[in-house]
N, C-alpha and C positions, 0 to 999 in steps of 0.2 A: 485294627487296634492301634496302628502306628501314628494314627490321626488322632484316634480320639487321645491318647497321650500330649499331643502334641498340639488338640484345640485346649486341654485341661492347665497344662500349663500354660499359655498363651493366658487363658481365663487367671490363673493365678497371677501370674506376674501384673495382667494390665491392673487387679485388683491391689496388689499392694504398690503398684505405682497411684494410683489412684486416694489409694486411704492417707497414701506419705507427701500426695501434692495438698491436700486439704481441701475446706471448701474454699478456700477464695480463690484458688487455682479454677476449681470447678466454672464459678461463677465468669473467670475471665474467656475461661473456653464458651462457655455456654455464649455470653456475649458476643463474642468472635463468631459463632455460628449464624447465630441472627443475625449479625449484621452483613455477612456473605447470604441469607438466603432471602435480606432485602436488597439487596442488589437488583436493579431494573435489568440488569443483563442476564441474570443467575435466574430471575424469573421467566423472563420471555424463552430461556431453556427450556425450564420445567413446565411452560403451559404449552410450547411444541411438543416437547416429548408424551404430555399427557393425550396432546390432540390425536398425536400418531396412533397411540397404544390404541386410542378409542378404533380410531381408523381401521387399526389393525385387527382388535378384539371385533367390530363390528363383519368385519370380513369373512373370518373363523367364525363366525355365528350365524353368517349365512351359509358358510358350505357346509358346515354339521349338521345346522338345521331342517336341509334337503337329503340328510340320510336320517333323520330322527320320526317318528310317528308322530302321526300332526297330533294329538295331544299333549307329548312333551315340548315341541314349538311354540304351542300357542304359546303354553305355559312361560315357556323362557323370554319369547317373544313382549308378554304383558309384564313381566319382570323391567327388562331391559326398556321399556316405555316408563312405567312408573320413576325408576331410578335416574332417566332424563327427565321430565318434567320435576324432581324436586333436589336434583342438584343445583349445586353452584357452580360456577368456574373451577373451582379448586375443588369441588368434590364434598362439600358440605351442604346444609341442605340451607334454604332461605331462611330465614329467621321473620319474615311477612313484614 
């Protein structure tokens, strides 16, 4: 209970900081953000970090999938195929 007290006003306060910075406060944060998550450096993070997870997710999907019935495998198996052939880099899908 002492959390959710305590996520509730967290939510409170960052909300009336929030309505009393305005929008052009907003606008200047939001800018600030884009421009840290073009950063060539803050990127080449995020597309290791993504490679890793992959790495990692694909790991944990073969030792599950060696206790699962080979019907739910297939199944996750032709999942996890599709969802590579039509991603992107970034996890979006091609646009052709």
């Amino acid at each position: 209970m002492r959390y959710r007290l305590t996520f509730a006003s967290g939510l409170a306060v960052g909300y009336l900081l929030g309505t009393r910075a305005g929008r052009e406060r907003y606008e200047q944060i939001r800018k600030g953000v884009r421009r840290i998550a073009e950063n060539p450096a803050v990127r080449n993070v995020g597309e290791a970090a993504a490679l890793s997870g992959r790495e990692a997710a694909a790991k944990a999907a073969g030792a599950v999938g060696e206790r699962l019935p080979s019907s739910v495998s297939d199944r996750v198996r032709a999942v996890g195929d599709r969802r590579t052939r039509s991603s992107t880099e970034w996890g979006g899908t091609d646009a052709g």
